[in-house]
N, C-alpha and C positions, 0 to 999 in steps of 0.2 A: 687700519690707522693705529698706531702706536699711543701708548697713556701718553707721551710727552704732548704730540703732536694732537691727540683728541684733548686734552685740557687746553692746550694754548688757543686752538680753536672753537673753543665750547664758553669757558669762563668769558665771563663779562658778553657774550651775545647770544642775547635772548631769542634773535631770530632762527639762529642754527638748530637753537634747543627747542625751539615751536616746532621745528621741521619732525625731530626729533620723538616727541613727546604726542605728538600728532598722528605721525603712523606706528608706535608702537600702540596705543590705545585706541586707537583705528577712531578717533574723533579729532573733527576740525574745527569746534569751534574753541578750545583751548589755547590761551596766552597764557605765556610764563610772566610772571612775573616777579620772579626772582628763585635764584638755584642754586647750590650747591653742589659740586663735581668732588667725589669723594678722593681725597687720595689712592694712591696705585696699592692696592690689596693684593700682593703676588701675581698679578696676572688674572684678578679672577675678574674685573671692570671694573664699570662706574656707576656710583648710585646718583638721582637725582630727585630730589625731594621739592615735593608740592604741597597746599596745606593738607590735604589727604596723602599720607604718605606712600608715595611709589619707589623701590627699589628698585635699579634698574643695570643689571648686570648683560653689558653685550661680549658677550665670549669666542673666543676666537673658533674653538670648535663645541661641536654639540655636547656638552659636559653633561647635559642627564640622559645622554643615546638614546631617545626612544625618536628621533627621526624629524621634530616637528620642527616648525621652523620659530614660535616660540613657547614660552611656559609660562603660564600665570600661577602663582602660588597663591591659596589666601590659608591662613591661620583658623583652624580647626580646636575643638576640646575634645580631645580624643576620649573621655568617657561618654560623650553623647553622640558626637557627632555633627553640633550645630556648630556652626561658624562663630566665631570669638567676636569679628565686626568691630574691630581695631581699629580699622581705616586704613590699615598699614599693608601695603599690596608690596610679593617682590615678583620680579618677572626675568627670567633670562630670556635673550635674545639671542637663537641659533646661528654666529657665524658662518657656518659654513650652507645657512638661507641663502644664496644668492640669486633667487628666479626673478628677475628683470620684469615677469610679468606683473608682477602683485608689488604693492606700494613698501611691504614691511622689502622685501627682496630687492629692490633698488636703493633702499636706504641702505642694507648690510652691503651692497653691490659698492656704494659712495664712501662708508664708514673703511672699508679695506682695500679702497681703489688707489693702484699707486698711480695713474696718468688723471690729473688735474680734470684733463680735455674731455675724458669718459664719465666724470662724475655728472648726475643725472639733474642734483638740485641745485639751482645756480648760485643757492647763498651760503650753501657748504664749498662750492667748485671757489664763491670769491672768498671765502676764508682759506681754503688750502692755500688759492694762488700767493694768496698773502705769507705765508710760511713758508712756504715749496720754492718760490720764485723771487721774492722781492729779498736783494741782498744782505740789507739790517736785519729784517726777521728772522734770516736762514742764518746769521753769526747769532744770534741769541737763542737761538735753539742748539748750537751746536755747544753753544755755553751751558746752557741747559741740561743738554746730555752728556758734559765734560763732568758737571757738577756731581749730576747722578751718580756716573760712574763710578767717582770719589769715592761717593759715601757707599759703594757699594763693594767697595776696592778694601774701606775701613775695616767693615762687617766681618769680611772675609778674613782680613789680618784678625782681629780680635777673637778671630776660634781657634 
C-alpha cells in the first residue's frame, strides 16, 4: 500500500488501526482511541502513537536484514545496560513478512495487496474498496498524488 493511499485509509478510522495495532502487538484487547499517522519520512513508514508510545514503522522491505518478520526496539543506557523504560517502543514491521499463516503475515499480505477481493480483513478490504473503486474517492487521490508530485517536481527544480 502506498503512503498516499495508507493515510487516506488509516486517518480518521479507528477500526482499521485496531486491526492494525492489534496484530502488531499480538494483543486483542486494545482500542484506539485516537492516532496520529505521521507524515511520509522518505519511504521509511508510518508512526502511530498511543498513550504509551509506539513507533511504528511498516517497511516495504526487510531494512535491518536479519530475516524476522518484525523488530521491537526498546531504549537501553548503554553504560549499564538496564532499560531507560520511556514507554517509548519503536517496531519495524518486515514487508517482505508475507506468510498467510500467522496474523502479523496477513496483515503485511492486506497492507501491500493490490486486488481489493484478496485482502483478508474485511474493514481494511471496505476502506480500500472506498479508494480503489468508488469514482469521487479515486479523483481525490489522483488529486492527491497530482499534488504531491508538484511539490516534488519543486524540490527538484530548487537544486
Amino acid at each position: 500500500m502506498d503512503d498516499v493511499l495508507m493515510s487516506k485509509c488509516f486517518v480518521g478510522h479507528n477500526e482499521c488501526i485496531d486491526i492494525l495495532i492489534r496484530v502488531i502487538l499480538g494483543r486483542d484487547d486494545l482500542t484506539i482511541q485516537s492516532s496520529e499517522i505521521q507524515k511520509n519520512i522518505k519511504g521509511i513508514g508510518r508512526g502511530i502513537v498511543l498513550p504509551e508510545v509506539y513507533v511504528i514503522f511498516i517497511t516495504e522491505h526487510d531494512v535491518l536484514k536479519c530475516g524476522l518478520p518484525m523488530y521491537t526496539i526498546e531504549r537501553i543506557i548503554q553504560e549499564t545496560g538496564t532499560s531507560f523504560n520511556d514507554r517509548t517502543h519503536i517496531i519495524y514491521v518486515n514487508g517482505e513478512h508475507r506468510d498467510v499463516n500467522t496474523a502479523l503475515g496477513r496483515l503485511v499480505h492486506d497492507l501491500f495487496c493490490r486486488r481489493v477481493g484478496e485482502v483478508y480483513h474485511e474493514e481494511l478490504a471496505a476502506r480500500l474498496r472506498h479508494f480503489k473503486e468508488d469514482k469521487s474517492t479515486m479523483a481525490d487521490m489522483n488529486d492527491t498524488w497530482a499534488s504531491m508530485l508538484e511539490v516534488e517536481a519543486e524540490k527538484v527544480a530548487e537544486k
